[in-house]
N, C-alpha and C positions, 0 to 999 in steps of 0.2 A: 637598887637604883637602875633606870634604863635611859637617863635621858644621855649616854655619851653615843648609841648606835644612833640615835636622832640625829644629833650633832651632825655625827659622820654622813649622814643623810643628807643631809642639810647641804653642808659643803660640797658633797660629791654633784648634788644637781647641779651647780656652779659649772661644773665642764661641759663641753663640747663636744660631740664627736664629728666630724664630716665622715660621709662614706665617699669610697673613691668611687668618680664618676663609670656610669655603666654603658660599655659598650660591647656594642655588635659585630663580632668579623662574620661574612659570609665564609658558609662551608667551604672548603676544597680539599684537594684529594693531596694522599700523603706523597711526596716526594722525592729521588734518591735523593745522597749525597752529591754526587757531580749535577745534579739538574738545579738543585739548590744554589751551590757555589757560583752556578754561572746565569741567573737571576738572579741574585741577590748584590752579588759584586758592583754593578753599576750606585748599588745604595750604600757602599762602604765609606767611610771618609779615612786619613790618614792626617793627627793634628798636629801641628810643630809650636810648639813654645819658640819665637825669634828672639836669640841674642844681640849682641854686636857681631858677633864671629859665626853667625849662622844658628841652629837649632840647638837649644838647649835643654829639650827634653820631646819626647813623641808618646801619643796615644793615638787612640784608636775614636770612632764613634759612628753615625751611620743619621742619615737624611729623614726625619719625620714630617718635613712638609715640601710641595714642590717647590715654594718660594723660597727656599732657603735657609730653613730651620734644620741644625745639626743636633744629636744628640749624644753626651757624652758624660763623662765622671768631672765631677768640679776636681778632684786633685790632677788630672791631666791637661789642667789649663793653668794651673797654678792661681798667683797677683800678680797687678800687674806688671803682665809679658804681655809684648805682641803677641797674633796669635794669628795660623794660617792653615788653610784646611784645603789637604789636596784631595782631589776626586778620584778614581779607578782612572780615567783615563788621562791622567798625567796634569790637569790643569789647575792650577791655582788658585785659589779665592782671599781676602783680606778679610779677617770677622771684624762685621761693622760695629754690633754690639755683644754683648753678655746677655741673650733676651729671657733667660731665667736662670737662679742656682737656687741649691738646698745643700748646705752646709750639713746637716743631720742625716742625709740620707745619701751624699755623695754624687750630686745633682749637678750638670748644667745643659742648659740647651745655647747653642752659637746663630748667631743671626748673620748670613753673607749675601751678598747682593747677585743673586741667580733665579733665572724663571726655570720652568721647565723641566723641575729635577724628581728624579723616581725615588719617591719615599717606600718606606717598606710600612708594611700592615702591622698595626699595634694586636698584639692579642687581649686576653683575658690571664692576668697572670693569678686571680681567685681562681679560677680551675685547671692550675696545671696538675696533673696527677703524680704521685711517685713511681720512678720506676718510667714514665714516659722518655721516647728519644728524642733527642734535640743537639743540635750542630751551636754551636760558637765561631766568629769571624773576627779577624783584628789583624793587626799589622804586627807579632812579634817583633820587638826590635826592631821597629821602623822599618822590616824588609816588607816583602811582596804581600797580597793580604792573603789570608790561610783560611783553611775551615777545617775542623775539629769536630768528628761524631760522638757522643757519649749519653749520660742520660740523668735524668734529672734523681738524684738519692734523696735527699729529705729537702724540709723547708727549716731551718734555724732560725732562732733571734740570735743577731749579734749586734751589741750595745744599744737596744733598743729597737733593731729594726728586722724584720720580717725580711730572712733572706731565701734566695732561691742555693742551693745546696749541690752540684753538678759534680760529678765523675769526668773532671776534663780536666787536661792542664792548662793553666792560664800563665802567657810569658808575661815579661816585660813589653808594655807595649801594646800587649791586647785590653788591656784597663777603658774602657766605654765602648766595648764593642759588640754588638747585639747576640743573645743569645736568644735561638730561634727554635720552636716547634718543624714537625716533616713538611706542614705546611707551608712554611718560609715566614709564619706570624712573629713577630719580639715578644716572646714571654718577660726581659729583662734584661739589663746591662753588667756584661763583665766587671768585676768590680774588686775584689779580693782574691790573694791563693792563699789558701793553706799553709801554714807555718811548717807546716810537720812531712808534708807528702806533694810531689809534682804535680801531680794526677787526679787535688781535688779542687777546687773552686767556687766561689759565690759569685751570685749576680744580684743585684738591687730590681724586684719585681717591676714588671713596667707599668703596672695600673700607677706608681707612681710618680714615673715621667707625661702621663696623662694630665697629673693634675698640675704640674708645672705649664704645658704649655695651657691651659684653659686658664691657671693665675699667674701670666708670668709679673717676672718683677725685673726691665728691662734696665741696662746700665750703656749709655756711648761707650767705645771704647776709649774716648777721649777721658773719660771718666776714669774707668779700669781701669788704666795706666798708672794712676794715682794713688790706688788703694794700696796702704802697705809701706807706700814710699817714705825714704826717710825725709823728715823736711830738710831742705836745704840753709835752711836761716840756723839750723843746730847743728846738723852733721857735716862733714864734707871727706866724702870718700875719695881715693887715690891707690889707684893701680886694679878698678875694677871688681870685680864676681858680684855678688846677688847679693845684697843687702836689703830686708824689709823688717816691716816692724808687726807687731799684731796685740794687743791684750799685753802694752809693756816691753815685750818680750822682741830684742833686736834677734834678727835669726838671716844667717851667713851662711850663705850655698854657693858651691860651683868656685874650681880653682879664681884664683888672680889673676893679671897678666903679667906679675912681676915674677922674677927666676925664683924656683918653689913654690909656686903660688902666692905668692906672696899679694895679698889685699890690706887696705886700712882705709878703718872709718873713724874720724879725729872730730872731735867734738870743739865746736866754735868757744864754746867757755873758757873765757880768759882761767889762764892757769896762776894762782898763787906765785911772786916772787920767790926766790930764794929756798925755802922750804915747803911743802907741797904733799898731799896725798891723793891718789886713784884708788877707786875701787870699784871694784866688777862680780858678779856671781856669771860663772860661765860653767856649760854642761858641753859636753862632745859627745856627735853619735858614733866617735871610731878612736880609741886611747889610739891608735898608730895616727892620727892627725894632731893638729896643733892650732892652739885660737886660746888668746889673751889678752892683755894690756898692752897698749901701745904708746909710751911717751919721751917726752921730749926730743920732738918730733920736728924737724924745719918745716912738714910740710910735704914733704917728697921722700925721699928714699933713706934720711939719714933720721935715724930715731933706734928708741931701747925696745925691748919688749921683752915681756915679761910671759910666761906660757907652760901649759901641760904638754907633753911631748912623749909620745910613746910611754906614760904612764909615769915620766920623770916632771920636775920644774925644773925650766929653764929660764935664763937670764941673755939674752944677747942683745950686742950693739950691734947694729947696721949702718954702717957707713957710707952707703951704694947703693946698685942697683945689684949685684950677685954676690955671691959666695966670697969671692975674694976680698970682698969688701966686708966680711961680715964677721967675728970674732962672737964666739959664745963664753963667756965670764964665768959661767956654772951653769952647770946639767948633775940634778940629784934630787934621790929618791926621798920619797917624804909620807910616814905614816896617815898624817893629817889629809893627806890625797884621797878621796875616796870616788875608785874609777868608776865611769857609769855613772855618774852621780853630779847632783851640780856642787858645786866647790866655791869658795867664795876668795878670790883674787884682792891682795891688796899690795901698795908700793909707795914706800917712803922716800923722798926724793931730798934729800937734803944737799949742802955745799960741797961737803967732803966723802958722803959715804949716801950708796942704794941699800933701802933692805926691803926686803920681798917678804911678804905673807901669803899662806892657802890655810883656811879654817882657822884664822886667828894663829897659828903658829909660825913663828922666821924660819922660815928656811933658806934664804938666802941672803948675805952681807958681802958689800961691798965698793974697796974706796975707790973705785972707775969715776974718773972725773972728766970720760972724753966728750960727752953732750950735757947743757943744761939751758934748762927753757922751752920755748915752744910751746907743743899744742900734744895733747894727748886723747887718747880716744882705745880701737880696738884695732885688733889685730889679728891674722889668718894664715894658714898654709896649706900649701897641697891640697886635696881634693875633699879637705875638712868640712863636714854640715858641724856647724857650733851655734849654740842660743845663747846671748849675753843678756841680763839683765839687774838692774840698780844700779846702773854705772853713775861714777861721784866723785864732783874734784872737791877740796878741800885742804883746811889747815891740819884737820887731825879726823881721821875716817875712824880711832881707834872704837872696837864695838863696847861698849860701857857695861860693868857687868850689872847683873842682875841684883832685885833687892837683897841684902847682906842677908837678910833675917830669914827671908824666904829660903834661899839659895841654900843656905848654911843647916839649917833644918831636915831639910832634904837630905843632901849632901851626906849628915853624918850618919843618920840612919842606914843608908846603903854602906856607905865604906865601913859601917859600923860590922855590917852583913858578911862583907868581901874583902876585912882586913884578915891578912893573914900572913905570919911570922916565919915561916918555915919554905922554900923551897916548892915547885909544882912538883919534883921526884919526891921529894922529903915527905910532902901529903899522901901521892900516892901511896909510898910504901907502908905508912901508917891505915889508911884506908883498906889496904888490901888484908889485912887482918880479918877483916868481916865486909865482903864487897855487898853482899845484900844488903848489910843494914847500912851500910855508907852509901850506896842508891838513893835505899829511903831518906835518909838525912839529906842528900844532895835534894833527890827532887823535890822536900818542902821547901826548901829553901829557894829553891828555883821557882817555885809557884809563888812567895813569899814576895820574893823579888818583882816577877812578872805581875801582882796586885799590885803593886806599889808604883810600879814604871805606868801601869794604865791609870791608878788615880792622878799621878802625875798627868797624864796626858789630858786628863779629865778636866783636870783644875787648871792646866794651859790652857783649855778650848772653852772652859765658863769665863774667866780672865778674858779672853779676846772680844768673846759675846758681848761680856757688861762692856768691855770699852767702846768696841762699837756701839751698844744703846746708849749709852753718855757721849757718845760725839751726835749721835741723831738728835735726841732728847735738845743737846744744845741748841741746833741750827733748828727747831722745831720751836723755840722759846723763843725766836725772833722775832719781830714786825713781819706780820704774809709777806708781804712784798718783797723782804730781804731774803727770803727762808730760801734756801738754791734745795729747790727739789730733786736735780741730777743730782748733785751731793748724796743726799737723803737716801737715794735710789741704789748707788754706787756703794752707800756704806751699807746698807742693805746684803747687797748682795758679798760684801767683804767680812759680813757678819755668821756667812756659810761660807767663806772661800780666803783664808787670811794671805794666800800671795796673791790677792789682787789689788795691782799699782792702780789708784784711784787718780793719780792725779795726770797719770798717761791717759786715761780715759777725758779727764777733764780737759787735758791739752786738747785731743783730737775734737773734742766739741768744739774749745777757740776755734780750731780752723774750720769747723763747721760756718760758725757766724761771721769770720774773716772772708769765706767763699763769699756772701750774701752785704754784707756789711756795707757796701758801696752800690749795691744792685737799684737801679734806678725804679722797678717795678715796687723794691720792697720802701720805698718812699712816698709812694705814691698815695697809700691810703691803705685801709684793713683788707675792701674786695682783690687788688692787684697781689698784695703781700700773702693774702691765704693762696691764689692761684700759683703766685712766685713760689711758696714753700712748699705745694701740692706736687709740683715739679721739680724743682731739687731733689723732696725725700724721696719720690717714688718714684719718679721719670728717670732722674741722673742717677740717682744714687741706688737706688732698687732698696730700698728698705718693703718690705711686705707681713701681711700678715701669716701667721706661722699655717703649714700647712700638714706640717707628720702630726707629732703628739701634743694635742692640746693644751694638756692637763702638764706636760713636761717642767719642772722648774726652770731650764733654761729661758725660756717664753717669761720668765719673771725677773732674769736676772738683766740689769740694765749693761752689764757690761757686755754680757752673749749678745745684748741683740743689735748690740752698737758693733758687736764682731762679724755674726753672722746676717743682721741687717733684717731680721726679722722678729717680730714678738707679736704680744696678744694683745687688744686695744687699748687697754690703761698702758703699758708700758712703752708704745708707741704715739701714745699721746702727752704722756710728759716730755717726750722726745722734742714735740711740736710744739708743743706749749711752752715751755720752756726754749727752745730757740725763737719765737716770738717774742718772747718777753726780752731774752739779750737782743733781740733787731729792732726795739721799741718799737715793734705795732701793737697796736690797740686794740683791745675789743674781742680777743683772743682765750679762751679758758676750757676746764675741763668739766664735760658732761657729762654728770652718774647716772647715765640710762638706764633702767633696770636689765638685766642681761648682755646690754654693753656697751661700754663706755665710748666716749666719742669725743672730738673737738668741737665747742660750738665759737660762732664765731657773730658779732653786730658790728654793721657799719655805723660808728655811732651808737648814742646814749638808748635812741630811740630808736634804732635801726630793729630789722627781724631778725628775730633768732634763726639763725642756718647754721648747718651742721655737716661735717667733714669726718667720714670713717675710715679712718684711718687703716683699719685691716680690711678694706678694699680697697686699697693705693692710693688713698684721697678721694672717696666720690663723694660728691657734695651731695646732700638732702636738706629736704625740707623736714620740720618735726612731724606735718601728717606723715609723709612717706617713711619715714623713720620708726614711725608710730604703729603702721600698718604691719613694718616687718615683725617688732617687737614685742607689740601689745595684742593681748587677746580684745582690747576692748575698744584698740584704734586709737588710744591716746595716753599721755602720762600724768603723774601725778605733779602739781607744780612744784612740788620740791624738788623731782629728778629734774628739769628743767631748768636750775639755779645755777651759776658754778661754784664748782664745790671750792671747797682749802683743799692746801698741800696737805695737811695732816690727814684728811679724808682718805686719798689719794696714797699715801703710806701705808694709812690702814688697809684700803680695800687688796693692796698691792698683797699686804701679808696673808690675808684671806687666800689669795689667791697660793699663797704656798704654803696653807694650812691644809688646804682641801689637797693639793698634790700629793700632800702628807699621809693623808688618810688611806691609806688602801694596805693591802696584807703584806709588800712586800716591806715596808717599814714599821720599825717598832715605834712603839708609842712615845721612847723617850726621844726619838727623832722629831715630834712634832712640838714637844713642850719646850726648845728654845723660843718657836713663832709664838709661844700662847703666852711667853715672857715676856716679851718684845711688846706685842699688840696690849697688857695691860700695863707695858709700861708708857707707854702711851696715851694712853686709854683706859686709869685705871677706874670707870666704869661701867665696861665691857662686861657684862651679866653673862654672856654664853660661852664666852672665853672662860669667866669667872669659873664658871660650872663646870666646862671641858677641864681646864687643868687641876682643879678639886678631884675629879673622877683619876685622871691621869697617876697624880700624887697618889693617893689611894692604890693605885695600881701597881706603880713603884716602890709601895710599902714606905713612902714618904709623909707620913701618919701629920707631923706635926705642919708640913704646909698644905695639905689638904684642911684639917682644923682650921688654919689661918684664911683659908679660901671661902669654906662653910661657913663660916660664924662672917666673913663680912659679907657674905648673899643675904645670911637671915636681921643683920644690923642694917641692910640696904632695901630690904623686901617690900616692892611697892605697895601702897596703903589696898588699890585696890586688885590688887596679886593673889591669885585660887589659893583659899583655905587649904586646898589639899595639898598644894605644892610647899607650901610653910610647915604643912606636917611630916610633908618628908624630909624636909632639911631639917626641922628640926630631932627626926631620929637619927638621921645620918649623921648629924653631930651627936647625939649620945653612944653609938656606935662608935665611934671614931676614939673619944673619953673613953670609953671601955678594954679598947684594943691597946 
């Protein structure tokens, strides 16, 4: 059989590539190091992240236009923070906007309000050679700016991206700081060091800050500011550091202002009378830091908390503002602790007695009856970065076990493996008898075990799959109208990623429609409301089309690109479409253009079809002009022209992570959950049908490849090639055979 390389053919045309745009630098002659340093310096910038208490973080970046475009690493500008950009000669600037990022590639360019400024020359980073010399510039540690001779050793991929590879050291500090040819051209931007050695470094090649600024995707900084932030109607923090939010996940940087560091972030939800539970999953990047639960709380300074501590749990009351006021209950070590790791916090709060949990185990009790009531929330110390997420008030957070029959099955097979009567010395010494063949005995046993632990994981990861197709499958059997396609999108993408909080995502869309929901243009009518939302998505908020890897599944997943504010046209069109639909305008829907999808939009019943591309920040067309980009023949067929269903729209989404599927570096059984999903959906899908038939077969999965065969040829259209019915029907005697 060969129709599975067609297939893969098929889907692969589905991608894109862009080439990075090509440009020209005129020749020039090579030049020292000090001749360098002192042209180039005038184009250096120095970036300050602004706290309350002044600079809470610095990088590096350097001038690519005279009007005022900065260029730099998106993690050296963080969310929002202020953000300020000194020049070589001592003056200061306010960044007005965010006028591009690339989250994938470690992107941003700053927008400040200056004429007159000496950009440096972009190179060609497709022909740097290895082995070529090249200087780096930046501010180590916010001091003076430096430059650094060495030369360029290879080109790497690291996590997908085409890095430049450099023999230099790169400090803290120098992170977006131009690394340059003898010409004084930007081959690329400082960007990573080396895990392992001072003296090696990456830079993110510059043909791809090219394509940034020719597609930026511009945000006010009025905007920035916002991104990340905790909402204030839920949270209310007290005693300061950095609290933001991202994909769920609460993430705490930068001391307190209270004695120790001490921060809290206390959650507005009324807390349960009398008896009560919290719970938190929290990770630390440093077991010598501290970050936990925080309750029963006035509000201010007097509250419990609960927390990992140099690798211990702890339990203290706070009674104050310092130490003297603060009494610790219990500090103790706990197997169930697993450092480095996220840990899952829980606390019983009853009349007479606290008890603490970490991974479902007590480890601490007690009758302290000096605080109850209030408000609870999280909690911080010292110079801790910590990530909290699932935090949860409640009557009973206890975690419910698993099905008995399931569980138990499992269960006894393994202890059945690893029961043993005797002593760890008592074994050895018996084993030592004959240590070779006690090897062999251990390591089948161990492989025995290690099959078993991966079926296990197998049958957890089939389990999550079918759940998610049974909650899609649901909201897919509704009335169109009611079907919430972000849902749809969201579980999708939780169907490859099972810690993704769906309904953090759904909250931040409310406030998406909350921003808009009184907006006087979006009442106006369809033409004011599609301008109004062309503006939001892509003026304020910078959502854009994706620009590194097309074909990337991120570009499919509805939560990425709600994170990183980019994706591929269908996935940025349900985005739109669906916030249309919660702002009740009319006349709004999704258009399956062949090659690519778009918003089309009528004022009115009878109005003209126009159309909004969304992976060009909203530019509106007409369908000829649409037509001419698209079509070889200048027009479409009337059915791409309709709007589609949500179900449509699901499918074509999975297509779209079937075809990412297809290539050498994944296995086949990687693509046959999408070929499950789309006929369970869809179970009329004939190419699907045929792919995971082939698939099955491949995995020696004999009996659901028959089940797949026999219903192609029970489906076989009346007027469908004789020849193709003859091969299905050998491939089913084959199959009977095997």
């Amino acid at each position: 059989m060969k129709f599975l390389p067609l297939i893969f053919s098929v889907y692969s045309m589905c991608s894109v590539v862009e080439a990075a745009p090509k440009t020209k630098s005129p020749p020039s002659k090579a030049q020292t190091t000090a001749d360098l340093a002192e042209s180039i310096a005038p184009s250096l910038v120095k970036i300050t992240q602004l706290g309350r208490d002044g600079a809470d973080g610095i990088g590096s970046g350097f001038i690519v236009s005279a009007d005022g475009l900065i260029a730099t690493n998106l993690h050296v500008i963080g969310e929002a923070r202020r953000l300020q950009v000194e020049m070589n000669d001592g003056k200061t600037h306010a960044v007005t906007s965010v006028h591009a990022t690339d989250a994938h590639r470690d992107l941003a360019l700053l927008k400040i309000e200056a004429k007159g400024l000496k950009p440096l020359a972009l190179g060609d980073s497709d022909k740097v050679r290895q082995g070529e010399s090249v200087v780096a510039m930046g501010a180590p540690e916010g001091l003076a700016f430096s430059i650094v001779q060495g030369v360029l050793s290879a080109t790497r991929e690291i996590d997908g991206n085409d890095m430049l590879q450099v023999a230099i050291p790169i400090e803290k500090g120098n992170s977006g700081g131009p690394l340059l040819d003898m010409q004084g051209r930007v081959l690329g931007i400082l960007t990573l060091k080396h895990i392992k050695t001072d003296n090696l470094g990456f830079a993110m090649p510059v043909n791809a800050v090219k394509e940034l600024i020719e597609k930026p995707n511009p945000v006010p900084m009025s905007r920035w500011l916002t991104i990340g932030v905790l909402n204030p109607k839920l949270w209310k923090l007290h005693l300061g550091s950095q609290w933001s939010q991202h994909a769920g996940i609460i993430h705490a940087d930068l001391p307190g202002d209270g004695f120790g560091g001490r921060a809290l972030c206390l959650s507005t939800q009324k807390v349960p009378e009398d008896t009560f539970e919290i719970a938190a999953t929290v990770k630390l990047d440093d077991e010598s830091g501290a970050a936990g639960l925080a309750f029963c709380s006035d509000g201010g300074d007097r509250h419990y908390g609960f927390y990992p501590s140099g690798g211990k749990l702890r339990l203290t009351r706070f009674d104050g503002p310092d130490v003297y006021s603060w009494t610790i209950l219990a500090d103790v070590p706990s197997e169930a602790y697993t450092a480095g790791d996220w840990n899952a916090l829980r606390v019983r709060v009853e009349p007479e007695k606290i008890t603490c949990f970490v991974n479902g185990k007590k480890v601490i009790e007690t009758d302290d009856t000096g605080l109850r009531g209030g408000m609870a929330g999280l909690c911080k110390f010292r110079t801790t970065v910590a990530d909290f997420r699932g935090f949860r008030i409640g009557a009973d957070l206890t975690e419910k076990p698993l099905e008995p029959a399931l569980a138990s099955k499992f269960r006894n097979e393994i202890e059945a493996n690893l029961a043993q009567a005797s002593t760890r010395d008592q074994t050895l010494d018996k084993l030592l008898t004959d240590p070779a063949a006690a090897r062999r005995v251990i390591s089948e046993q161990r492989k025995k075990l290690e099959e078993e632990a991966a079926k296990l994981r197998e049958l957890e990861r089939e389990l999550h799959r079918r759940a998610m197709t049974k909650e899609i499958l649901a909201e897919l059997k509704k009335p169109e109208p009611e079907i919430n396609l972000l849902r749809c999108t969201l579980l999708l993408s939780r169907h490859d990623n099972p810690e993704i909080d769906i309904n953090s995502y759904l909250n931040a869309f409310k406030a998406m429609i909350a921003d808009l929901k009184d907006d006087p243009e979006i009442k106006k009518g369809t033409i004011p409301a599609v301008k109004r939302l062309n503006r939001y998505l892509f003026e304020e908020n910078g959502f854009h089309g994706s620009r590194g890897d097309y074909e990337s599944r991120s570009n499919s997943y509805m939560n990425e690109v709600l994170d990183d504010r980019e994706g591929l046209p269908i996935t940025l069109s349900v985005l739109y479409v669906e916030l249309a639909a919660k702002l009740g305008v009319q006349g709004v829907f999704g258009v399956p253009l062949p090659g690519k999808f778009m918003v089309g939009y009528r004022d009115g019943p009878e109005g003209e079809l126009q159309l909004v591309d969304v992976f060009e920040n909203g530019k509106e067309l007409t369908v000829e002009q649409a037509a001419l980009q698209l079509s070889d023949s200048g027009d479409f067929p009337e059915e791409a022209l309709k709007p589609t269903t949500k179900q449509a729209i699901l499918l074509r989404m999975l297509r779209n992570l079937l075809g990412s599927s297809f290539d050498e570096t994944r296995s086949v059984r990687e693509s046959l959950p999408y070929l499950d999903l789309v006929l369970a959906i869809d179970p009329k899908a004939a190419v699907e049908r045929l792919t995971r038939a082939q698939m099955r077969q491949r995995l020696g999965e004999k009996a659901g490849a028959r089940e797949d065969v026999s219903w192609l040829i029970e489906n076989f259209p009346e007027d469908g090639p004789p020849e193709l019915m003859q091969q299905l029907d050998r491939w089913m005697q084959s199959l009977r055979q095997e």
